[in-house]
C-alpha positions in Angstrom: 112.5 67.0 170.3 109.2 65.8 171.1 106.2 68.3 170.6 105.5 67.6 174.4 108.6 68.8 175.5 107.8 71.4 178.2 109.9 75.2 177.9 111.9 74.5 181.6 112.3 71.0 179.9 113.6 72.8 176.4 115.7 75.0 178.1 117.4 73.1 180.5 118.0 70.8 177.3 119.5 73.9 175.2 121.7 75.3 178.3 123.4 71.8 178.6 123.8 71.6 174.7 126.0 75.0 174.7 127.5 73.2 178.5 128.7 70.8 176.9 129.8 72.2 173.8 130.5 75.0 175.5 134.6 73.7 176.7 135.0 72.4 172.8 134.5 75.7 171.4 137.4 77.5 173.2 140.0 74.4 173.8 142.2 72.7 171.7 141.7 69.3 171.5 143.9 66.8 169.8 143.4 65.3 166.8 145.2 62.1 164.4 144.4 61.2 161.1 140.8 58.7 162.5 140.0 61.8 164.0 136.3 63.4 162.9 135.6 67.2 164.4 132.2 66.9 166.0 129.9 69.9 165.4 127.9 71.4 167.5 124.2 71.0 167.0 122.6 71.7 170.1 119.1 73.0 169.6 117.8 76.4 169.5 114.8 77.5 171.7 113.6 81.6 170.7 114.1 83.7 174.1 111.1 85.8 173.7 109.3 84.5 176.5 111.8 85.5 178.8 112.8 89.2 177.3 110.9 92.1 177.9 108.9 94.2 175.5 111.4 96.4 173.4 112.1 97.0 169.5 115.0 94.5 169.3 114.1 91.2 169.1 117.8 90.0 170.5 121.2 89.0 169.6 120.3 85.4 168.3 118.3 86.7 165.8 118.8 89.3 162.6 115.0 91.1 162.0 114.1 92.3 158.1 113.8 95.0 158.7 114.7 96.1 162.6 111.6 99.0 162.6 109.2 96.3 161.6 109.2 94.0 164.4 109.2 94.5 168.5 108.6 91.9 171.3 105.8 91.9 173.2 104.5 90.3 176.4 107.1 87.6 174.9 106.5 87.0 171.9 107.9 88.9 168.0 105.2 90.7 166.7 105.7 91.9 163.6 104.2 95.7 163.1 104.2 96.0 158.9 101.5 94.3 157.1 103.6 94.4 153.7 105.1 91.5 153.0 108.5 88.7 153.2 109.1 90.5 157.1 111.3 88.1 158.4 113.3 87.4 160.9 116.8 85.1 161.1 118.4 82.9 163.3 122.2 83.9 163.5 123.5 80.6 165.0 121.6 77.9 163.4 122.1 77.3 160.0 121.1 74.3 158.0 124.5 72.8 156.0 123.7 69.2 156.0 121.0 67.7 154.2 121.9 64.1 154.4 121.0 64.9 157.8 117.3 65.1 159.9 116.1 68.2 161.2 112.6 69.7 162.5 111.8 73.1 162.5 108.7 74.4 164.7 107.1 77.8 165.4 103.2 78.8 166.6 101.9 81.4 164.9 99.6 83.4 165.6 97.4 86.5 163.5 96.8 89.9 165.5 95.5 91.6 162.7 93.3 90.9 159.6 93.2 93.0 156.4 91.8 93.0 153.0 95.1 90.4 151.8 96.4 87.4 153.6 100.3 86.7 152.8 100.3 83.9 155.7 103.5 82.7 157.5 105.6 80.5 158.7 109.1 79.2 157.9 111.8 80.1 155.1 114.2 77.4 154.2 117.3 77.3 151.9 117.9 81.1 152.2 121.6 81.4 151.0 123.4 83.8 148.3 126.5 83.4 145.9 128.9 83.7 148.5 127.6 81.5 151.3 127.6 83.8 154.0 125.3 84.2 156.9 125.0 87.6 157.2 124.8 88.1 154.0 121.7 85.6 153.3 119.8 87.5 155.6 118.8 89.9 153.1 117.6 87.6 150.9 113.6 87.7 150.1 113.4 84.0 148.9 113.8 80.7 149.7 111.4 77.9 150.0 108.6 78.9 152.0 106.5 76.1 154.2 103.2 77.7 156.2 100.0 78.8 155.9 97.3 81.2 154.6 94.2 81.4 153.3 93.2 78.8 155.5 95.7 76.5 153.5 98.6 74.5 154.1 101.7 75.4 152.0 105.0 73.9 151.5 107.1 75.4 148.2 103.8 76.1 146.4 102.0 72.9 147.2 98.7 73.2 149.0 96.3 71.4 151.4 93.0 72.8 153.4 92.6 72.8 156.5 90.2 71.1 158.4 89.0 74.1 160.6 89.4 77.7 160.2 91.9 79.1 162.1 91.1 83.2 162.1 93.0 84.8 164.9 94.1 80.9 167.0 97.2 80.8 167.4 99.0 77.7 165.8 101.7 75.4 165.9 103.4 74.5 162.8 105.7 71.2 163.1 108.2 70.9 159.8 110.3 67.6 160.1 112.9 66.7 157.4 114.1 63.6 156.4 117.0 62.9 154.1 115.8 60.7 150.9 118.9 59.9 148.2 119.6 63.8 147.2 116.2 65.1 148.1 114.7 65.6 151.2 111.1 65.2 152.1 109.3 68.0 154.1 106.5 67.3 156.6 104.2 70.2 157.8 101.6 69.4 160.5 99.5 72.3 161.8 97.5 72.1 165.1 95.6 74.5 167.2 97.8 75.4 169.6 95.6 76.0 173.0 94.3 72.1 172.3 96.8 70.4 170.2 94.2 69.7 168.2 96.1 68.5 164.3 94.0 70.7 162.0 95.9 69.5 158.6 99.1 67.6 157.0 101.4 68.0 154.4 104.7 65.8 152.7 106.5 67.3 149.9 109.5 65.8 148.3 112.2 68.7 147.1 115.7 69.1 146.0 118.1 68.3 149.1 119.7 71.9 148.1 116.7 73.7 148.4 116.7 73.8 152.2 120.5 74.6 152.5 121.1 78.2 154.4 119.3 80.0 157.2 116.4 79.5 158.3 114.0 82.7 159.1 110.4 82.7 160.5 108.2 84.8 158.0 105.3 87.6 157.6 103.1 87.5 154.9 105.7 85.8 153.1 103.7 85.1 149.7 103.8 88.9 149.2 105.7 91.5 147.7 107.9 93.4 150.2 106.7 97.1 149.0 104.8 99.0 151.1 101.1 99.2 150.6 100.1 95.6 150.9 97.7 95.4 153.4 97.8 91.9 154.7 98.0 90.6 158.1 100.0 90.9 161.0 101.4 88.3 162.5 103.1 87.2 166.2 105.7 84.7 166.7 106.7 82.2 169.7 108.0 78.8 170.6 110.5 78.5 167.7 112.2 75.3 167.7 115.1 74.2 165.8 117.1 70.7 166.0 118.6 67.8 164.0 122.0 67.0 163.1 121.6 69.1 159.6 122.0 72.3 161.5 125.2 73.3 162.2 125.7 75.8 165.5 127.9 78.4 165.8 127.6 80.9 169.2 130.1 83.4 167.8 127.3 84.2 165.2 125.6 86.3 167.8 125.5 89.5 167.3 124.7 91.4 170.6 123.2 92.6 172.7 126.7 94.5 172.6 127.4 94.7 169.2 131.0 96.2 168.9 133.0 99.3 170.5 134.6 101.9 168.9 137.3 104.2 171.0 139.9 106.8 169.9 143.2 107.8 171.8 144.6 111.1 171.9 147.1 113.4 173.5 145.2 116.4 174.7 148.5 118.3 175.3 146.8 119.3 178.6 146.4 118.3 182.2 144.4 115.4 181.2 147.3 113.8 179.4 146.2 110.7 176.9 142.5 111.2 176.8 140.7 107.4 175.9 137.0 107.7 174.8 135.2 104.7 173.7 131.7 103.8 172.4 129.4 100.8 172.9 126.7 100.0 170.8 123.4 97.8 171.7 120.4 97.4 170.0 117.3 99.5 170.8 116.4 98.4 174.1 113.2 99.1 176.1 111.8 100.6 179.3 112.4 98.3 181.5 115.3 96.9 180.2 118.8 97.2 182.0 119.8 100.8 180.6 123.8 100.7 181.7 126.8 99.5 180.4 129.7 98.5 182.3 133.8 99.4 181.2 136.4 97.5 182.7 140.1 97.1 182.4 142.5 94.3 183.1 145.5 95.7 185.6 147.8 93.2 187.2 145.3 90.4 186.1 142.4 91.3 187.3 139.3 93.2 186.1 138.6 96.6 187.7 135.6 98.3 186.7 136.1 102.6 185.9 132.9 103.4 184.2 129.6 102.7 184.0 127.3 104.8 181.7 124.0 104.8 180.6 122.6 104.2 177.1 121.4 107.3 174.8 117.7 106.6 174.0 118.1 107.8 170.6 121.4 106.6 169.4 121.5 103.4 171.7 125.2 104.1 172.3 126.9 104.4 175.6 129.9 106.8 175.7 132.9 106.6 177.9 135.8 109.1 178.4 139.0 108.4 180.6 141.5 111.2 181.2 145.3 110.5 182.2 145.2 107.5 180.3 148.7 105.7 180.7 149.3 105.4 177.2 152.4 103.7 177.1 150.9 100.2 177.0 148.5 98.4 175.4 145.3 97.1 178.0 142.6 94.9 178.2 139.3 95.9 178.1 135.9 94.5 178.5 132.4 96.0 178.1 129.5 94.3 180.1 126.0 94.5 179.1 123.7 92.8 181.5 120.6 91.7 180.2 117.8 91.4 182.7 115.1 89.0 182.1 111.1 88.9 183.1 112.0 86.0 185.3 114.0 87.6 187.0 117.5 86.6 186.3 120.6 88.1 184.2 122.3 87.3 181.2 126.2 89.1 181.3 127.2 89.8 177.4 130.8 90.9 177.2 132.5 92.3 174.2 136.4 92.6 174.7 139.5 94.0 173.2 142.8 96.3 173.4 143.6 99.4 174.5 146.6 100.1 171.8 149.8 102.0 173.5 150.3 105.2 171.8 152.8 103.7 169.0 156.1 105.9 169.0 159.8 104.8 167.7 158.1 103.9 164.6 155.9 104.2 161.8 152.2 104.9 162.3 150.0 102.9 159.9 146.7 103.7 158.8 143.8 102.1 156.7 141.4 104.4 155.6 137.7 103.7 154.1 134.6 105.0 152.6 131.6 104.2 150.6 129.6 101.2 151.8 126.9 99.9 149.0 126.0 96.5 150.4 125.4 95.1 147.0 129.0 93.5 148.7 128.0 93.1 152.0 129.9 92.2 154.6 132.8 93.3 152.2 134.9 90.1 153.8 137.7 91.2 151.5 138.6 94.3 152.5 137.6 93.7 156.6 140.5 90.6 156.3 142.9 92.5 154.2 142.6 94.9 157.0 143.2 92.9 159.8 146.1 91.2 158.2 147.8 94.7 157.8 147.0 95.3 161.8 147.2 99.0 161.1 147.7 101.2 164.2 144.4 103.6 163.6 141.6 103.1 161.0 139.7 105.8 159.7 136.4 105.4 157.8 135.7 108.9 155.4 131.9 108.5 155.6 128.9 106.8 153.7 128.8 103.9 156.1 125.5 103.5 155.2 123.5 104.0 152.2 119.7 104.5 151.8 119.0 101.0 149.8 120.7 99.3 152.7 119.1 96.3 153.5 115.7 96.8 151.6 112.8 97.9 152.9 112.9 101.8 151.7 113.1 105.0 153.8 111.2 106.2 156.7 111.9 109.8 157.2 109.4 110.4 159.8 108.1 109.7 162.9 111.1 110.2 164.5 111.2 106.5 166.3 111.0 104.1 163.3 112.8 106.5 161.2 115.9 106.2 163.9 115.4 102.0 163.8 115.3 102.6 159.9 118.7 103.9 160.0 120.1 102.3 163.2 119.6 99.0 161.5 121.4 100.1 158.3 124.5 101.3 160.5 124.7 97.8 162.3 125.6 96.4 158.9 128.8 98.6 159.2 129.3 97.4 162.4 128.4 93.7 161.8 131.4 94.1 158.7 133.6 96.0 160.3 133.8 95.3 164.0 136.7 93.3 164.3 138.5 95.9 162.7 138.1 98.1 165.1 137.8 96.2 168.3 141.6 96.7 168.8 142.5 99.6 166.6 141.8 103.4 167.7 138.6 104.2 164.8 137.8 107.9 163.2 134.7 107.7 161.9 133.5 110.5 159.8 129.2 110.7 159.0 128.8 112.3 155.1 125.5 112.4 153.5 124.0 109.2 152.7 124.6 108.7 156.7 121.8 111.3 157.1 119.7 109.4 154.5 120.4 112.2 151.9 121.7 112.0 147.9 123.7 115.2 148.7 124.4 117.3 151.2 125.6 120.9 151.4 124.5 121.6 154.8 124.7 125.5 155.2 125.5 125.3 158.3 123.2 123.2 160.3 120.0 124.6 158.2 117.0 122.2 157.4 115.5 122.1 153.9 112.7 124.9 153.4 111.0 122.8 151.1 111.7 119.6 151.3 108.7 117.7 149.8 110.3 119.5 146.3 113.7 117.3 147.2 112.8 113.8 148.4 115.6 112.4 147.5 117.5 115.0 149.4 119.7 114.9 146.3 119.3 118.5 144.9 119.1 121.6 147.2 120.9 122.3 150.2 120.1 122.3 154.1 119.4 119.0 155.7 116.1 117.2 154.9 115.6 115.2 158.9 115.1 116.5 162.0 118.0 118.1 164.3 117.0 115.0 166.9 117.8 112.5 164.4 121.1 114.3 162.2 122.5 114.4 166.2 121.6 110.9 167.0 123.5 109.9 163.5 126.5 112.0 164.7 126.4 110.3 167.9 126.7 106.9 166.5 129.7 107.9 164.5 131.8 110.5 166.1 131.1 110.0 170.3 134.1 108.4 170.8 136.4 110.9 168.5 138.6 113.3 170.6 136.8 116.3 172.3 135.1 118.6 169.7 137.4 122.0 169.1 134.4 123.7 169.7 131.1 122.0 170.6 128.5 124.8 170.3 125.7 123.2 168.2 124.7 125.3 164.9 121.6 128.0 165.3 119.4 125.3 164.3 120.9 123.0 167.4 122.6 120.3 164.8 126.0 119.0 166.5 129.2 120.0 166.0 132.5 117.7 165.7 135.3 118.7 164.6 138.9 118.9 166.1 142.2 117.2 166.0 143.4 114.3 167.3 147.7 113.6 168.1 148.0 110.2 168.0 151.8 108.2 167.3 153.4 111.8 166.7 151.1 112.4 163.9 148.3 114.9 164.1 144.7 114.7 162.6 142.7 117.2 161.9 138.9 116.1 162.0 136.5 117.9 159.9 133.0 118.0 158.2 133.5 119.5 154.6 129.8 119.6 154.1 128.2 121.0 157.5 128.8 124.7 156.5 128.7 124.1 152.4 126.6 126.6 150.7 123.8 125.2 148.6 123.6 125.0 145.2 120.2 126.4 144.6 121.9 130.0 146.8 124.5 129.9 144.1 122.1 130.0 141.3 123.1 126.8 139.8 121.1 123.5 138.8 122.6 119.9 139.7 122.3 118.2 136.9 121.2 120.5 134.4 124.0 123.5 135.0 126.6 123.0 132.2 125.6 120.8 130.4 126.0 122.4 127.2 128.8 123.9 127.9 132.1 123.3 126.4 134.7 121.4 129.1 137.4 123.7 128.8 135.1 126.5 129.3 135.7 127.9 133.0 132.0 129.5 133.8 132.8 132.5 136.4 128.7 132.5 137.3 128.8 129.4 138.7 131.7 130.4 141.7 130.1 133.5 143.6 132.3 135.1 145.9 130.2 134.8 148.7 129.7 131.1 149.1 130.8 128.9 151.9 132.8 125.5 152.0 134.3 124.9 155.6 132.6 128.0 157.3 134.3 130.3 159.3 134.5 128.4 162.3 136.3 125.5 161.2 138.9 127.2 158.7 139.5 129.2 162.2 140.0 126.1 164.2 142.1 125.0 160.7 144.3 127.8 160.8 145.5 127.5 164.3 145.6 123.3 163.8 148.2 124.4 161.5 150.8 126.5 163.4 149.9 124.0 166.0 153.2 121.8 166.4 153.0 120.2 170.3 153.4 116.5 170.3 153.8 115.4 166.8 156.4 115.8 163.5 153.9 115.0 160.6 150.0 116.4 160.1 146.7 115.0 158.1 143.7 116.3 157.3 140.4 114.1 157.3 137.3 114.7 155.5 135.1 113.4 153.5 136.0 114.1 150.2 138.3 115.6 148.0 138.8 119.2 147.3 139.0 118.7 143.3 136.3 117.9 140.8 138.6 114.7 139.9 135.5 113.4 137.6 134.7 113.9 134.2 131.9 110.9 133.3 129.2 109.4 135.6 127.0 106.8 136.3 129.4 105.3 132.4 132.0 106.2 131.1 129.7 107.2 128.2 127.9 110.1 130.1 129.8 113.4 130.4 129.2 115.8 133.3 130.4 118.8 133.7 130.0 119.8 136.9 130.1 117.5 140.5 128.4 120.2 142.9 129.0 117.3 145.2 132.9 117.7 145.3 134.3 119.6 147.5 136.4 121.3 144.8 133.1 123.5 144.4 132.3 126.6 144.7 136.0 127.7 144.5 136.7 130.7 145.6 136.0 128.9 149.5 137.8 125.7 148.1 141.0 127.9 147.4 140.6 129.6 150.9 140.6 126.0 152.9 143.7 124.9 150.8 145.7 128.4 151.3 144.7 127.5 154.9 145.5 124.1 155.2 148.7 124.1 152.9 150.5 125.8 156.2 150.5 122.4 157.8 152.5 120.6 155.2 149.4 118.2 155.7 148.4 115.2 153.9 144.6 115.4 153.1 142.9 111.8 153.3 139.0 111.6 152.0 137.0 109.5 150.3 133.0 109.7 148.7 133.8 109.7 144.9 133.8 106.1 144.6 136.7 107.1 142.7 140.9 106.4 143.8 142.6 109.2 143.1 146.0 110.5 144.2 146.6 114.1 144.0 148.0 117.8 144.1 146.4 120.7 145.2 147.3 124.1 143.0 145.7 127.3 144.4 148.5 130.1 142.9 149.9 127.9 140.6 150.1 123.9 139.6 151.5 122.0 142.8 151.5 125.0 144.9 149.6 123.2 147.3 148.9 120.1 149.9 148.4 116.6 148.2 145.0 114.4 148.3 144.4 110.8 148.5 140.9 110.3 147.7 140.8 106.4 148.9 138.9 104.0 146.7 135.6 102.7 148.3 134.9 99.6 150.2 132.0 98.8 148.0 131.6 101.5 145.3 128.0 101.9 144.2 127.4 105.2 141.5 130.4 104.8 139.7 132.7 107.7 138.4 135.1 108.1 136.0 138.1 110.3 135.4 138.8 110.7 131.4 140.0 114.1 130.4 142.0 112.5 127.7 138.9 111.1 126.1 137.2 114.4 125.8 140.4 116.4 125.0 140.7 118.5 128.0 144.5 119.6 128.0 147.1 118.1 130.4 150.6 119.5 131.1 153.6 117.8 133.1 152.6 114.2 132.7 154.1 111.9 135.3 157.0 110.1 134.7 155.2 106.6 135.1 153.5 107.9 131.7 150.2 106.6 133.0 147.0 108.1 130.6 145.2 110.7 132.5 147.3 111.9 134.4 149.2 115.5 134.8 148.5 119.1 135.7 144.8 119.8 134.8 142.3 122.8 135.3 139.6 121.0 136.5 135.7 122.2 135.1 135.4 124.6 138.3 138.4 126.2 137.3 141.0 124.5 140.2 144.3 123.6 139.5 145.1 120.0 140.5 147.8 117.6 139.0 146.5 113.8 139.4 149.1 111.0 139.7 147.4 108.5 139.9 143.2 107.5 139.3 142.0 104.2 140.0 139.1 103.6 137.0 136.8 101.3 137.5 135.4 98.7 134.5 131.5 98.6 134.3 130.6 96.2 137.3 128.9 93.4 135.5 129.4 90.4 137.6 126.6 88.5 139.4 128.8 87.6 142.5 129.3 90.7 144.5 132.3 90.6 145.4 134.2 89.8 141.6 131.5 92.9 140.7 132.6 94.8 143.5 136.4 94.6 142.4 134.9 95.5 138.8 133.8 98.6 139.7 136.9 99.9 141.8 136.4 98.9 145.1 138.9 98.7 147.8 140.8 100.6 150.5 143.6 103.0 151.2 146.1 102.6 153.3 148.7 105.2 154.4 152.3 104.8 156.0 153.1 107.9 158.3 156.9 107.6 158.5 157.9 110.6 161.6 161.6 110.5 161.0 161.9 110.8 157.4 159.1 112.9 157.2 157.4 110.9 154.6 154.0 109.5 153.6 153.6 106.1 151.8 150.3 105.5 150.3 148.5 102.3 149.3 145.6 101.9 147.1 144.6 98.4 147.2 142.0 96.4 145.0 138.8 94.9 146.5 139.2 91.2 145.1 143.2 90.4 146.9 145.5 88.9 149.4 147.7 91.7 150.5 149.5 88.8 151.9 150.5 87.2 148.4 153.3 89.7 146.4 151.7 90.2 143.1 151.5 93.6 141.4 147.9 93.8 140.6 147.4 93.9 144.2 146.9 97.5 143.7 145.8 100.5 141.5 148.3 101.5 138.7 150.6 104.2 139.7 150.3 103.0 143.6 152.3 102.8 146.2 153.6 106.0 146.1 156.1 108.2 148.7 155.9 111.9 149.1 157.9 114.1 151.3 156.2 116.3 154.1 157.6 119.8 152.3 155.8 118.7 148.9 152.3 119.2 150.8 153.9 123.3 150.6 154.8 122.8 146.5 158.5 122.2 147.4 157.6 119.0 145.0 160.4 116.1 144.5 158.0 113.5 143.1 158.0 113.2 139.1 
């Protein structure tokens, strides 16, 4: 494209590129054996000059990280002066190097400090497993720009001819292919005179500029905070050549996926639909509504339209009388207005799922994100190809390492970017699982950017700069505006809250129950209410660790503490006795009510005591399962980064409801379970034989007989996804039979094909079948 090239020009150019490729993308076309696909490799022009100022800097584009960068008066200004800020292009990537390509950007520096990290253009950005999304957390790849009034291209230098101080300038990269390398040319000219102010050629490997492509901030610096370089603005970036290949469906927004539940209220409001539509963070004069339609008799009518929560950047639908007895098309519509005046229509579609009856109901269930894995592609496919009829994800969709960058707990507007940008990871992974499927969605603690959470009841930390981690003492460590903007990104589209009122200190409330394919869900948050340990007069990690394991401490359990609250084991014990409109019950939380781990972060390192289960403090983990054991329920968690399969004994061994404690999508702290090694007793082995198994008194003195544990090996790979299926990653997956009155559970690897037979597709001692009366003790399972 020739430097000359005028923006109407460059855009009219770029529309009829996607025109034109526009018909290929969605057709079939026909194809014999002389037959050579074409790809598309229509050029990419940045939109910034035509979007209005706001923190997102668009759907084209992936930002490192989200809270550093904003657009303004159309351009991407980056905010940090730390270093390797960057931001991605989602559609172009380079996968040809026997082909051209030229790469141009003017940049321009707002701001001057004590170090200069320059910036440019990152080539060759790619990891282990070749995935797009995944290369855009990368912090290296070979960097062409300039700074310190130099040229750069990989490391090689040339001055300038005239200083450039705050000009802006245009950087010109042009490629050409040379037998297995590729030579690099960088011109730099002043970009108000085009005025060439210096040249560069440098020959590299042809390798090295395979991947994305990102434009960069002070990118010959750390990325740790502190660094006090420059700041730097963006426009007129330019890709083309027949080395990039272009791929639309990369873009991710501005709508960037839906979530929705389905549920029979059992009142005049019949099947209650409530759905949730995320954008990015949008600003003040952008468009601030989103649009739901629905297809009837072929064409689209539009029910809904509701505005965007400022803080969450979530728009929330609910339709009563929803006729639930067939599946239907919906659409959300996001119109993006631009400063010229004209509107962009993004649309983000899916199914409505009929309430599933006559047959089984089948659920995938999920926790525990670390995106050492990210975008977990095995366990999103393995998911799809199992087409389950609801999907429920335990909690710890994010965690605080996501992505780089660090924390920001305060103020509250980059902190809520900080995290927002972390939770479109889950999103990015997970959306096509749950653009058809009804979603539960469960927030735990790393959601709320904390190590641990006991939450007694809504309170914040009194002294929190003594826990920055958040790890250690109880009460929440952010704001009440940003613990209820996190709820709102996970749980606005559940069911109807039993009983909304917010805690004293204003923190949302959520849960309730859900009847969905004649199966009933109770919804609840295990740590909202959980007393903390420092009121219980215990230390985490330092209580016990003396102590003998078969030693059963009584000061460790007062009689006074709290698990579920009182409100929720209310709302439990009329869920129950609560029969109307379904035949078989579950209970969803986030983790198990056990301390089903003996060894953590190796299985070298014994600890005693996991305040962080939700088998602790006792006494109120023996009054939830008294409670819940009337409704023959199944409980379904997750958090431990640890499969396990078991019974609940609160009177005696298997008195009680069973647990499947699901492995995680990507476990990260690993735990072990292995009583055997330390010689804790065991009686009533299964019959599979399997070690460490049986009837145990676990080290807060519960009774619990484990069936089945899925132990990890020491995660050692360097590709993440062989490392993640090291460590025990994968998913659960639960088989809700109505007429037999049975429930099947799955506990599938990270690393498989559930769609190849083979029998280390799963855990040992999974699948297994229980019946609904041995959730009450009346046990037939050996």
């Amino acid at each position: 494209m020739s430097e000359h090239l005028s923006r109407r020009s460059a855009l009219k150019f770029v529309a009829a590129g996607v025109a034109a490729t526009g018909v290929a993308c969605t057709s079939s076309t026909y194809k014999n054996s002389n037959y050579v696909e074409l790809k598309n490799h229509s050029p990419m022009l940045d939109k910034w000059q035509n979007t209005e100022d706001r923190p997102w800097v668009g759907g084209d584009y992936w930002a490192n990280p989200m809270e550093d960068w904003h657009i303004v008066n159309g351009g991407a200004e980056c905010k940090s002066s730390d270093g390797k800020r960057s931001i991605h292009s989602l559609t172009h990537q380079l996968t040809d190097s026997t082909q051209a390509f030229n790469v141009s950007v003017v940049v321009q520096q707002i701001e001057n400090n004590k170090n200069n990290g320059g910036a440019g253009i990152r080539l060759g950005v790619k990891n282990e497993i070749n995935d797009y999304r995944s290369s855009c957390f990368v912090q290296q790849g070979l960097d062409v720009g300039v700074f310190n009034q130099q040229l750069s291209i990989a490391g090689k230098t040339a001055s300038l001819t005239k200083a450039i101080d705050k000009q802006a300038v245009k950087l010109e990269l042009s490629a050409t292919p040379q037998f297995g390398a590729v030579l690099l040319n960088l011109s730099v000219s002043l970009f108000a005179t085009g005025e060439v102010i210096g040249q560069l050629n440098h020959l590299v490997p042809a390798d090295e500029v395979i991947g994305n492509v990102a434009v960069v901030s002070n990118f010959s610096l750390h990325s740790k905070a502190g660094q006090q370089a420059g700041k730097y603005r963006f426009t007129h970036w330019i890709l083309s050549g027949d080395a990039f290949e272009v791929s639309p469906e990369h873009k991710f927004g501005p709508l960037l996926w839906t979530m929705y539940s389905l549920s029979d209220s059992r009142s005049q409001e019949g099947f209650v639909m409530k759905l949730s539509a995320f954008t990015g963070p949008m600003g003040g004069n952008n468009n601030q509504l989103v649009e739901l339609q629905i297809q009837r008799e072929g064409q689209w009518i539009a029910i809904d339209r509701q505005k965007l929560d400022p803080d969450a950047w979530v728009a929330n639908f609910r339709v009563p009388n929803w006729q639930e007895k067939s599946d239907a098309q919906f659409r959300v519509i996001y119109n993006e207005k631009h400063i010229d005046g004209t509107v962009t229509p993004d649309v983000w579609s899916g199914v409505i799922q009929a309430n599933p009856v006559g047959r089984p109901l089948r659920m995938a269930a999920l926790t525990c994100q670390n995106d050492y894995s990210f975008p977990y592609a095995p366990v999103a496919e393995n998911v799809k190809k199992l087409n389950p009829d609801l999907v429920f994800f335990s909690g710890d969709q994010i965690y605080e390492s996501h992505g780089g960058f660090g924390i920001i707990r305060t103020p509250f507007e980059p902190a809520i970017q900080n995290y927002l940008r972390k939770f479109y990871q889950f999103g990015w992974a997970f959306r096509e699982v749950m653009r058809d499927q009804p979603t539960i969605c469960l927030p735990d603690d790393h959601d709320v950017l904390q190590g641990n959470l006991w939450g007694e009841g809504g309170a914040l930390k009194k002294d929190p700069a003594s826990d920055p981690t958040a790890s250690l003492t109880g009460g929440y460590i952010e704001s009440v505006r940003f613990v209820n903007a996190v709820h709102r990104t996970c749980v606005s589209h559940h069911p109807d809250a039993y009983d909304p009122t917010p805690n004293p200190s204003g923190i949302s409330c959520y849960y309730g129950d859900m009847v969905y394919g004649n199966v009933g869900f109770a919804i609840l948050a295990d740590r909202q209410w959980k007393t903390g340990p420092e009121q219980a007069g215990v230390v985490v990690g330092e209580t016990g660790l003396d102590e003998d394991p078969n030693f059963i401490n009584p000061a460790i359990n007062p009689t006074n503490s709290v698990l579920l609250g009182e409100r929720q084991e209310n709302f439990l014990a009329k869920w129950s006795r609560d029969w109307r409109g379904h035949s078989l019950k579950a209970v969803l939380s986030q983790t198990v009510f056990a301390g089903i781990a003996t060894h953590q972060p190796s299985p070298d390192r014994y600890l005693k005591y996991d305040f962080d289960s939700s088998g602790w403090p006792r006494p109120a983990r023996d009054s939830a399962v008294e409670i819940m054991r009337e409704s023959k329920a199944l409980h379904i968690c997750g958090d431990t980064h640890l499969g396990s399969l078991a019974q609940y004994g609160v009177n005696k061994q298997r008195d009680s409801n069973w647990s499947f404690c699901t492995p995680a999508i990507s476990a990260g702290w690993p735990r072990f379970w292995v009583p055997d090694q330390i010689g804790i007793p065991h009686q009533n082995r299964p019959a599979h034989g399997l070690a460490q198994t049986g009837e145990y008194i676990d080290a807060f003195g519960n009774k619990m007989y484990v069936y089945a544990v899925g132990i990890p090996e020491i995660g050692q790979s360097k590709n993440r996804y062989v490392k993640a299926h090291e460590k025990g990653s994968g998913f659960g997956f639960i088989t809700f039979d109505t007429e037999k009155l049975t429930y099947t559970m799955d506990a599938y690897r990270f690393l498989i094909d559930v769609n190849v037979e083979s029998s280390n597709n799963q855990f040992k001692g999974w699948p297994v079948t229980i019946h609904q009366e041995e959730n009450i003790g009346v046990n037939r399972l050996t």
